[in-house]
Wavefront OBJ file of the C-alpha trace (Angstrom):
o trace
v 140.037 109.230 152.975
v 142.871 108.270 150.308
v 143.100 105.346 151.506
v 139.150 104.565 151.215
v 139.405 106.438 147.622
v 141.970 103.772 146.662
v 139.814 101.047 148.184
v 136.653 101.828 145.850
v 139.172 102.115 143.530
v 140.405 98.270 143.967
v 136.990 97.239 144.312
v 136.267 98.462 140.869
v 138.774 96.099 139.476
v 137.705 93.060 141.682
v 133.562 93.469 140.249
v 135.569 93.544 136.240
v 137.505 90.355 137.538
v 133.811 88.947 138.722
v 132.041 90.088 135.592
v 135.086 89.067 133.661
v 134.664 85.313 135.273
v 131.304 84.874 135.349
v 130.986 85.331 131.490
v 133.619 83.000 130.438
v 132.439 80.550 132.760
v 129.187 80.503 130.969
v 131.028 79.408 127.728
v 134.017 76.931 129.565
v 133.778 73.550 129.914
v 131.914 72.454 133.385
v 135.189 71.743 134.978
v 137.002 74.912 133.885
v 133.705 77.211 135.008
v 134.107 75.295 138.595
v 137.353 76.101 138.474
v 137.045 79.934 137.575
v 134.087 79.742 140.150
v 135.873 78.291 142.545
v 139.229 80.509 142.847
v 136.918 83.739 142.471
v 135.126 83.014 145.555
v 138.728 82.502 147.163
v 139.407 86.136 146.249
v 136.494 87.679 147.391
v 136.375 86.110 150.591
v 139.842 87.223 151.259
v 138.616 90.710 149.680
v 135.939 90.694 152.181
v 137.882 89.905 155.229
v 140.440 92.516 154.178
v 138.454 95.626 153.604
v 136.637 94.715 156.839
v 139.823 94.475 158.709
v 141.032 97.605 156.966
v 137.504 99.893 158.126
v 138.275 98.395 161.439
v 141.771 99.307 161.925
v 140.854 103.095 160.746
v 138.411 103.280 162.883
v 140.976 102.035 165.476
v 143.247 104.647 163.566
v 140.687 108.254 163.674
v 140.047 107.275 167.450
v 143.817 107.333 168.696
v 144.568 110.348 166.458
v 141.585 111.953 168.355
v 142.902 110.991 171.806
v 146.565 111.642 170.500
v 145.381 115.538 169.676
v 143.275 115.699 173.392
v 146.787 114.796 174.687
v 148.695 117.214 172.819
v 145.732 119.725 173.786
v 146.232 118.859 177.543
v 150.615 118.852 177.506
v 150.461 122.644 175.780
v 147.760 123.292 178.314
v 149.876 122.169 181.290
v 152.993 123.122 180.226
v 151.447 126.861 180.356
v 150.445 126.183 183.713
v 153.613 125.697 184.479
v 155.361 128.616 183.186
v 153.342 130.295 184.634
v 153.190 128.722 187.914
v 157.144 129.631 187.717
v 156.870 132.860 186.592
v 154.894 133.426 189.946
v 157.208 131.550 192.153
v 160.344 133.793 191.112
v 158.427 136.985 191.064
v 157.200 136.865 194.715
v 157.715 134.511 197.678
v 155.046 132.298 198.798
v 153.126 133.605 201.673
v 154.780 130.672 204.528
v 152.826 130.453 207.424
v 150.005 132.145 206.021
v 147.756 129.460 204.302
v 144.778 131.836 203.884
v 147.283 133.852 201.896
v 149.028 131.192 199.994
v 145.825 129.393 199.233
v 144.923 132.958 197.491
v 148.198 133.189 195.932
v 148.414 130.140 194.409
v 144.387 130.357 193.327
v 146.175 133.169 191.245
v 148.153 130.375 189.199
l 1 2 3 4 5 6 7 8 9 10 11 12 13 14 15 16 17 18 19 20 21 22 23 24 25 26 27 28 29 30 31 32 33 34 35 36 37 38 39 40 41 42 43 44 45 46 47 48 49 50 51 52 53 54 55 56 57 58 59 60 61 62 63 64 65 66 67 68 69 70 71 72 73 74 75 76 77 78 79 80 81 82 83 84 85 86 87 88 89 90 91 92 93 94 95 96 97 98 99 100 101 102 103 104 105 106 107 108 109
């Protein structure tokens, strides 16, 4: 959001530079008003490209933090498991032999 704060921001100054352009062009010389013209549109187009790149890669940005938090999510999640899958294993002894019983033991996990 800072970052798209700081872009409207920027894109303030570039319509004053566009405003600021287009009026002296209407009092320059021809040459001098293609020339203005001319390096403006240069500026915008690369103004364009950039804060379309820029959305892009945030998007890019807010997905992998999503999947980045799902993974955290799933790690604390299995590393519970775990412990407690451990806990269980030192407290009693698997039921060997008895599958019935160590299917029910380890549904207790």
């Amino acid at each position: 959001q800072a970052l798209q704060s700081s872009l409207q921001e920027q894109q303030k100054g570039l319509n004053y530079l566009s405003t600021t352009v287009e009026g002296l062009s209407r009092k320059a010389p021809a040459e001098v008003s293609q020339s203005y013209q001319s390096e403006v549109e240069v500026v915008l187009g690369r103004w364009k490209k950039l804060s379309a790149l820029l959305a892009e890669h945030c998007q890019k940005l807010e997905e992998r933090i999503t999947k980045l938090q799902r993974f955290q999510n799933d790690t604390k999640t299995l590393k519970k498991w775990m412990a407690e899958v451990d806990v269980f294993l030192k407290e009693e002894w698997p039921a060997l032999g008895d599958s019935e019983a160590l299917e029910k033991q380890l549904e207790q996990c």
